[in-house]
C-alpha positions as CSV (number, residue, x, y, z in Angstrom):
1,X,35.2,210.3,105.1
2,X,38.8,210.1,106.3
3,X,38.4,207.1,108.5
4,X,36.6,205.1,105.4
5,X,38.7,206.1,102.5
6,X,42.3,207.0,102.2
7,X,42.7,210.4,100.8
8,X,45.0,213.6,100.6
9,X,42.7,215.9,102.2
10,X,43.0,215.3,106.1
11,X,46.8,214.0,106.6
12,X,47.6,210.7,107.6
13,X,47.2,212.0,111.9
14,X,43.5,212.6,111.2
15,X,42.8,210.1,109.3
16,X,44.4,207.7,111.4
17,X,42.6,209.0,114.2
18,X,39.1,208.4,112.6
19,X,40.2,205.0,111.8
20,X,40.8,204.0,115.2
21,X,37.2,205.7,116.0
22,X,35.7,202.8,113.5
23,X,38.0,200.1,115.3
24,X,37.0,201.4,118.5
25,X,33.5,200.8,117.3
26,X,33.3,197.4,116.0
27,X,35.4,196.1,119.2
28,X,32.3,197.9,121.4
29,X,29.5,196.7,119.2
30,X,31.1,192.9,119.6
31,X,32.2,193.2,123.1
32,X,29.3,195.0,124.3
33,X,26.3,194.6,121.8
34,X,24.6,191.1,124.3
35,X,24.5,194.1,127.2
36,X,22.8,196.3,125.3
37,X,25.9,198.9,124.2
38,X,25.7,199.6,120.7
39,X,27.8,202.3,119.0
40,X,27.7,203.8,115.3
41,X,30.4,205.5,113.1
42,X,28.8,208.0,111.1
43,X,31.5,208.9,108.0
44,X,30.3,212.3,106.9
45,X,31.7,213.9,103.8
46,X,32.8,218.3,104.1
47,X,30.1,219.5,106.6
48,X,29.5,223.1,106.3
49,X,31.3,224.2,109.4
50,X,33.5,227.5,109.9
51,X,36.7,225.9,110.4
52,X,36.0,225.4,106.7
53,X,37.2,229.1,106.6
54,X,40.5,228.4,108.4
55,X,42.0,226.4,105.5
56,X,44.8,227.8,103.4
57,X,42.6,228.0,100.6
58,X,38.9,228.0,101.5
59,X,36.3,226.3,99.4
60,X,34.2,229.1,97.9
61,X,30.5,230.1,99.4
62,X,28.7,228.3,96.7
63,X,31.4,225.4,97.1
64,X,30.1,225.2,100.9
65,X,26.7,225.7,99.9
66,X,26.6,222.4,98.1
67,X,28.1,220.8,101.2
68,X,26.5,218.4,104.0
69,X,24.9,220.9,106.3
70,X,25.0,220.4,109.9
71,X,21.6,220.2,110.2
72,X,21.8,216.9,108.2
73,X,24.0,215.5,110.1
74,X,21.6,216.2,113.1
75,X,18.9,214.3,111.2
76,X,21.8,211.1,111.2
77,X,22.3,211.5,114.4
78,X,18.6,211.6,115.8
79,X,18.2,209.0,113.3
80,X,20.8,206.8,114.8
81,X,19.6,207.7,118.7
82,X,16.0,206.7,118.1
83,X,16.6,203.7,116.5
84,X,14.7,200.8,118.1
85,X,17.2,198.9,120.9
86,X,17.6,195.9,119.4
87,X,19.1,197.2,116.0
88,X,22.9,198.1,115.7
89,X,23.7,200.8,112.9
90,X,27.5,200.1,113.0
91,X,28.7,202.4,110.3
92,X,26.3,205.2,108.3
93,X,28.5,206.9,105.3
94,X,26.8,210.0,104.1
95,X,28.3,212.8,101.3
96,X,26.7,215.5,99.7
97,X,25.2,214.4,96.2
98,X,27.7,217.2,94.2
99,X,30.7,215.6,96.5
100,X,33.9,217.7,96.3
101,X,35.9,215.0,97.2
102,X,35.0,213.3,93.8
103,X,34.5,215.7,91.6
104,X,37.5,217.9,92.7
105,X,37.4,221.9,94.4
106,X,39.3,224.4,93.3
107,X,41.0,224.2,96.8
108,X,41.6,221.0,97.1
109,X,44.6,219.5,96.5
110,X,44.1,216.0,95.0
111,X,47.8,214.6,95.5
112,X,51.3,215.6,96.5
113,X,53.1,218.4,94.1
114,X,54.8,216.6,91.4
115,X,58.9,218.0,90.8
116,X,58.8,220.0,87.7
């Protein structure tokens, strides 16, 4: 989701990073798309990973639960590789239904500390 929609989450060097993914992408698909090239940005929202566990404050285990699971994201991707040739899937955004990045985590902090 970073390198769709600005947000606190990732820090501006990830999220610029992802951005530049999407450029990357469009440049290909026109550059390349008349040879046959064709490349897709897939935006997931929190993936149930365990770097997830690294954070300062993990999400809870029924927070991850509720997560995209890797295994969906496998599905996109398979999804995305079996497509027929002459179709171009330039950008797929997928988010778990009960997405924490809406409807706020207990570990997520939604915006810089104000001064008190």
């Amino acid at each position: 989701m970073a390198g769709r929609y600005p947000g606190y989450l990732a820090g501006p060097a990830y999220a610029v990073t992802k951005h530049g993914m999407g450029a990357m992408t469009d440049q290909l698909n026109m550059e390349d798309g008349v040879n046959g090239i064709r490349g897709c940005v897939i935006c997931p929202g929190e993936v149930a990973t365990p770097i997830l566990k690294t954070r300062a404050v993990p999400p809870s285990d029924e927070e991850i639960a509720r997560m995209l699971q890797p295994e969906d994201l496998g599905r996109v991707v398979r999804f995305v590789a079996e497509s027929p040739a002459h179709l171009c899937l330039n950008e797929i955004v997928i988010s778990p239904t009960w997405n924490r990045l809406y409807v706020g985590g207990a570990d997520l902090r939604m915006g810089p500390e104000l001064p008190r």
